[in-house]
Structure formats: structure tokens, C-alpha cells
C-alpha positions as CSV (number, residue, x, y, z in Angstrom):
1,X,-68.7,-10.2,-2.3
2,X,-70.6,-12.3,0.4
3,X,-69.0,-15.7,2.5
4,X,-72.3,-16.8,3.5
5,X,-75.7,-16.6,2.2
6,X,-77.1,-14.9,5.3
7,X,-74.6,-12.0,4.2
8,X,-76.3,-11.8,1.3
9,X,-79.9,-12.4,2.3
10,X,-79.5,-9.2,4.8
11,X,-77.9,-6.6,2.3
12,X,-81.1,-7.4,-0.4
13,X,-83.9,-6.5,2.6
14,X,-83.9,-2.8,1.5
15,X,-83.0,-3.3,-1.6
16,X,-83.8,-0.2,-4.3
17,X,-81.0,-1.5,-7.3
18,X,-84.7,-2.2,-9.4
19,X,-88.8,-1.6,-10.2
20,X,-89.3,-4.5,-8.3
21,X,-88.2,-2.8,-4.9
22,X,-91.8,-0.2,-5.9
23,X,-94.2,-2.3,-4.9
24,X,-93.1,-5.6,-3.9
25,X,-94.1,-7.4,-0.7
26,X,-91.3,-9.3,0.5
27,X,-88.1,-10.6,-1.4
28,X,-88.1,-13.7,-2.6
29,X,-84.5,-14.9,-1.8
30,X,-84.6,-18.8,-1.8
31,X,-85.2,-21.8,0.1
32,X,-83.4,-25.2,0.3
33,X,-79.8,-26.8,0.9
34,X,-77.7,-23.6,-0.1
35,X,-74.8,-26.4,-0.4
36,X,-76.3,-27.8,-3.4
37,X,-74.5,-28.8,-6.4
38,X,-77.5,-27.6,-8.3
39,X,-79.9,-24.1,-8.2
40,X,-83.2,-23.1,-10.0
41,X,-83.2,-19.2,-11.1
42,X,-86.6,-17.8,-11.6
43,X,-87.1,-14.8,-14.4
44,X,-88.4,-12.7,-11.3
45,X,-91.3,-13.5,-8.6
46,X,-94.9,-13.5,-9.5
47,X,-97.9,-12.6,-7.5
48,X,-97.9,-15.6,-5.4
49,X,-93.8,-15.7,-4.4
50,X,-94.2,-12.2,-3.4
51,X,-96.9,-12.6,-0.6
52,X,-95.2,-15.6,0.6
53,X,-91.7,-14.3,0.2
54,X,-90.8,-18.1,-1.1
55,X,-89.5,-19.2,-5.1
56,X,-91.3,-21.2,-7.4
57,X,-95.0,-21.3,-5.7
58,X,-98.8,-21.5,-6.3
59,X,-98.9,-21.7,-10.6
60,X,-95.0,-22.0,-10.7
61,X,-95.0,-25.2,-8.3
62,X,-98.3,-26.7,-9.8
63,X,-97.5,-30.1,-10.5
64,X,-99.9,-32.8,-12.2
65,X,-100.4,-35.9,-10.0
């Protein structure tokens, strides 16, 4: 296993354990206080998370105002 995320961010870069290693962009590892008592899992990145490489953006981030 991993001590630190950074362990684990580094050993997914070249990842090929799945189809989404064919044709994917960038990984979409995570953002935000990785000591958190809470974490958001996603079903796997859409379009928009894989061009910017970040979770939970453009449709999956809309919010209404």
C-alpha cells in the first residue's frame, strides 16, 4: 500500500489496470484536503474531468443559483 497520497498519485500516471487508460487524457485523481473526514467517489470521469484532469466538473459540478 501507499503512506501518502503523492505515492499513490505517481504509481496511477501510467496506469493500464483498465479501458480507461485507451484513450483517456489525463487521470483524474482528486483535489481538496486529503485529511478530510469525508470523500466523494465518482462512477468514472466524463468528457469534461478528463481534459481538465480534475473530479466532479462542467455538468457534474453544475449547480443551480
Amino acid at each position: 500500500m501507499y503512506d501518502k497520497w503523492e505515492e499513490l498519485e505517481l504509481a496511477i500516471q501510467d496506469c493500464k489496470k483498465c479501458k480507461l487508460s485507451t484513450n483517456r487524457n489525463k487521470i483524474v485523481f482528486g483535489e481538496g484536503n486529503k485529511e478530510a473526514n469525508v470523500m466523494f467517489i465518482g462512477e468514472g470521469p466524463g468528457a469534461d474531468e478528463d481534459l481538465q484532469g480534475l473530479p466532479f466538473v462542467g455538468k457534474a459540478r453544475a449547480v443551480d443559483e
